[in-house]
C-alpha positions in Angstrom: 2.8 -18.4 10.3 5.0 -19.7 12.8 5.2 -23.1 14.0 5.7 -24.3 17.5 6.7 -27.7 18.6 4.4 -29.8 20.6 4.4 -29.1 24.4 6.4 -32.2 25.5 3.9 -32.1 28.7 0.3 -33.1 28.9 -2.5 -35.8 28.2 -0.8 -36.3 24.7 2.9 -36.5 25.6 1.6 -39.1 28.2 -0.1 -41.0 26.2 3.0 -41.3 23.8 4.8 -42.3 27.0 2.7 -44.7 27.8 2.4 -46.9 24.5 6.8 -46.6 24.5 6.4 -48.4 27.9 3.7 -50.6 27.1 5.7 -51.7 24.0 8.8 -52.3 25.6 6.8 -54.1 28.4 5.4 -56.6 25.6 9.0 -57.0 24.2 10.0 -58.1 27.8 6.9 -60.3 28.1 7.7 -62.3 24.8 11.3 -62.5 25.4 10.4 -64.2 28.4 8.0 -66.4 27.4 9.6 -67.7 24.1 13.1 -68.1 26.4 10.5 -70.4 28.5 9.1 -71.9 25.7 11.8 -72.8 23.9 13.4 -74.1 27.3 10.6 -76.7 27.4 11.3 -77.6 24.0 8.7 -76.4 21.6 10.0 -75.5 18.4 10.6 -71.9 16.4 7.1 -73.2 14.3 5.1 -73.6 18.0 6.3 -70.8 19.1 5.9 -68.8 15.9 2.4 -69.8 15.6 1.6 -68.8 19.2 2.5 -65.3 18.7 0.7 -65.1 15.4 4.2 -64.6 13.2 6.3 -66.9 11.2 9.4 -69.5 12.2 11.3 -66.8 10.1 10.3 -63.9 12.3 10.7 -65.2 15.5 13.8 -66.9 15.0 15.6 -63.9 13.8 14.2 -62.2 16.9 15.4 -64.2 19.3 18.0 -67.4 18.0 21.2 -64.6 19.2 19.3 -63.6 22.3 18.9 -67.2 23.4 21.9 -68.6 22.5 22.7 -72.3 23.1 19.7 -73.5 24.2 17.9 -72.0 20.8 21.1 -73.4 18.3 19.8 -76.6 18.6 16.7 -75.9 17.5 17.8 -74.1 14.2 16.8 -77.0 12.0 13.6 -78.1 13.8 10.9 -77.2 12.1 8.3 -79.1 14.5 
């Protein structure tokens, strides 16, 4: 029996094409909003509990995107 690969064209392939762009649409959407949110000064806890995650999770996701404004916050716990 020879196997084929999957025809990278059609209803499936788009499908998979479509959940890669919804996902890194989501990552760009929470980016955004935790670089808002911690602009405003909630803290990685607020934040964390928004988004249904923990401190730990989101401030290793985003402390080294955000930079300065996050460093601050490293410690507060809220």
């Amino acid at each position: 029996m020879v196997k084929t690969r999957p025809d990278p064209i059609g209803a499936t392939a788009d499908d998979l094409a479509a959940v890669v762009a919804l996902r890194e649409l989501a990552d760009r959407l929470e980016d955004a909003a935790v670089e808002r949110a911690i602009a405003e000064g909630w803290s990685w806890v607020q934040v964390a509990l928004a988004l249904g995650v923990t401190r730990q999770a989101v401030h290793k996701k985003h402390l080294r995107r955000l930079g300065p404004v996050a460093r601050g916050l490293r410690g507060h716990r809220g």
